[in-house]
VOROLO-672487 format. One record per residue (C-alpha): y, z, x; residue in three letters; residue number from 1. Coordinates in nm, 3 decimals, always signed. Layout:
% residues N
+---------+---------+---------+--------+-----+
:      py :      pz :      px : residu : num :
+---------+---------+---------+--------+-----+
:       Y :       Z :       X :    ALA : NUM :
...
+---------+---------+---------+--------+-----+
END
This chain:
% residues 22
+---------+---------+---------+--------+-----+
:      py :      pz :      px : residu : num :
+---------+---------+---------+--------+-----+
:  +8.929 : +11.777 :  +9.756 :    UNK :   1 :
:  +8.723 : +11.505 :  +9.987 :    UNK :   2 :
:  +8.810 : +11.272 :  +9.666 :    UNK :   3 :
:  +9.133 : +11.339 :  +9.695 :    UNK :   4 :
:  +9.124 : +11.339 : +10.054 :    UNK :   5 :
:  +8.932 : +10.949 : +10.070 :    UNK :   6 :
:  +9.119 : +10.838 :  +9.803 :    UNK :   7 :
:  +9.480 : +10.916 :  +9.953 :    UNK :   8 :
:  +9.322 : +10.746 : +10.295 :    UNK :   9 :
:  +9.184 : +10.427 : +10.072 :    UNK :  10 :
:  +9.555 : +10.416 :  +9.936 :    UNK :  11 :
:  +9.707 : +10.428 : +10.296 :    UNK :  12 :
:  +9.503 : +10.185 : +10.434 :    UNK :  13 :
:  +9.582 :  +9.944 : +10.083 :    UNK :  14 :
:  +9.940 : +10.020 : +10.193 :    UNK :  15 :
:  +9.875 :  +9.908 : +10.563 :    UNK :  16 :
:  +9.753 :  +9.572 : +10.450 :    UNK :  17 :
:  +9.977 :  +9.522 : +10.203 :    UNK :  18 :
: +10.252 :  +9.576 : +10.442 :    UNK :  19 :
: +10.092 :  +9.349 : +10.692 :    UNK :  20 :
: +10.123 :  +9.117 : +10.471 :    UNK :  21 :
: +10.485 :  +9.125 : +10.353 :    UNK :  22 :
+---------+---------+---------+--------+-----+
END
């Protein structure tokens, strides 16, 4: 569950930057 839980906020923050840079 806290895997889960860091690895959904890892992939949110990957999505942040990503869309920052777009």
């Amino acid at each position: 569950p806290d895997d889960a839980a860091e690895t959904i906020q890892t992939f949110g923050d990957a999505c942040k930057f990503i869309t920052e840079a777009l």
